[in-house]
Every structure is written in C-alpha cells, then in structure tokens.
C-alpha positions as CSV (number, residue, x, y, z in Angstrom):
1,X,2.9,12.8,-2.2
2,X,3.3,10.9,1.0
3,X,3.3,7.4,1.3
4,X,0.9,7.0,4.2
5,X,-2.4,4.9,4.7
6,X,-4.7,7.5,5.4
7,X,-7.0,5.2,7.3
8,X,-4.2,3.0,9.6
9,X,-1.4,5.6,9.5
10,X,1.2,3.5,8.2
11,X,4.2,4.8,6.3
12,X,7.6,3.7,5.5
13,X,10.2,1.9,7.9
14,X,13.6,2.0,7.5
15,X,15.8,-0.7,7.2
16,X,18.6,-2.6,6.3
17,X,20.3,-4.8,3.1
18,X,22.9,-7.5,4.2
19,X,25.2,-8.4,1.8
20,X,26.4,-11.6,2.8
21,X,29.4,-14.2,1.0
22,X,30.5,-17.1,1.7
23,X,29.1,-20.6,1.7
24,X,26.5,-21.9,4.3
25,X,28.3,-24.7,7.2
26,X,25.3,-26.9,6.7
27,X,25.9,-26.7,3.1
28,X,29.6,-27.7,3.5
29,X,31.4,-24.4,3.6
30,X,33.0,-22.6,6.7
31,X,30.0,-20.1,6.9
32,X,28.3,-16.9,5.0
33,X,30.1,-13.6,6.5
34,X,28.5,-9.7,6.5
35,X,30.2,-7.5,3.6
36,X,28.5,-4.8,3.9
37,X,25.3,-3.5,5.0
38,X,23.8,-0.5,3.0
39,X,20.1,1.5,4.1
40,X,17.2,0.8,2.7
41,X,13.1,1.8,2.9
42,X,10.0,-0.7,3.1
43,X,6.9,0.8,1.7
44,X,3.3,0.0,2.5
45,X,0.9,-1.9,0.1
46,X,-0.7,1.3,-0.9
47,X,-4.0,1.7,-3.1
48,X,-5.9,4.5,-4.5
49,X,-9.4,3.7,-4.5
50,X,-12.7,5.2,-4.0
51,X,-14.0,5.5,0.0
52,X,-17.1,6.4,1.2
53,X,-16.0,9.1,4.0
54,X,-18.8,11.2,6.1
55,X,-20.8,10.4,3.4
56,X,-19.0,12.0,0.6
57,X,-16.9,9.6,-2.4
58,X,-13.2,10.3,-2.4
59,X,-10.1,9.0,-3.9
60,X,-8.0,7.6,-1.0
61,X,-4.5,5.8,-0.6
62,X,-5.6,3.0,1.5
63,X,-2.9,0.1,2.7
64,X,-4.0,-3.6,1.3
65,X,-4.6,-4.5,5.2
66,X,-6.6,-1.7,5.6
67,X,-8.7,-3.1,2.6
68,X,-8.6,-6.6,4.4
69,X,-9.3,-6.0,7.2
70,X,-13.1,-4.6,6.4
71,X,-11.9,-0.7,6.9
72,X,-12.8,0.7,4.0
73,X,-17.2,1.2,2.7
74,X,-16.8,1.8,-0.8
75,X,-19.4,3.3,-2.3
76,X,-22.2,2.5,-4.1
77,X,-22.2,1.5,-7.9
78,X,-23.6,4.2,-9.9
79,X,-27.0,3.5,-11.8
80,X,-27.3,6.5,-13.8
81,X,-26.1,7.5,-17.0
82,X,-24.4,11.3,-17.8
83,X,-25.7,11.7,-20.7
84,X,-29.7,11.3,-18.9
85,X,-29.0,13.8,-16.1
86,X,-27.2,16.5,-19.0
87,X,-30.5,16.3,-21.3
88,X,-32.9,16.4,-18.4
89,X,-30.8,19.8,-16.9
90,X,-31.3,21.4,-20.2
C-alpha cells in the first residue's frame, strides 16, 4: 500500500544520513568531519481512520496535519445497537 495522505497528497521524501566523527571546535577538538553519507526515506505521520467522504464512512490514511489542520469530518457516533436492527429485519 502506498504511503500517501489521501486528503494533502503527501508521500515520502528522500533524503540523506550523515555520518559524522570527530570532536566539535567549540567543544575543544579540531572539528566533526563527513564519513560517509548513506540514502535514506522520511515518511509522513500517516493514520487510518474513519472520514466522512460524499457522505459515505470510509477507512482513510490521513497525515497527522491533515487531522490538525480541521480537514478531516468524521462521522457521527453510532446510536444503534446490531443486535436491534438484526431482530427487527427478521
């Protein structure tokens, strides 16, 4: 499954891991110094939650700004019970 926010569109960005050694001048050394620098992926803050979309409930992967933000309506909590609408259908 993709990692994308289906209400923003954000996915994952590609990046970097520096792998530095060495101690810091301000800390008394002669300076930190670059290794090696190996690929890496940030993810969004993905959740699955229920959306009210076009007035139908569905299970969405929503980004946590999304959620801040005010995009997302969730629905409404249920007041029935199964077990009621099962017995009065038969």
């Amino acid at each position: 499954m993709a990692r994308i926010c289906k209400l923003t569109g954000k996915g994952p960005i590609k990046g970097n891991i520096i792998w530095r050694s060495g101690k810091a001048k301000k800390s008394g050394g002669i300076g930190t110094h670059v290794t090696a620098i190996t690929k890496r992926r940030f993810f969004p803050n993905l959740h699955r939650m229920r959306v009210l979309i076009d007035g139908e409930v569905r299970y969405v992967r929503v980004a946590a700004k999304a959620i801040k933000r005010g995009l997302v309506t969730r629905p409404p909590k249920r007041t029935w019970k199964k077990e009621a609408t099962a017995a009065a259908k038969a």
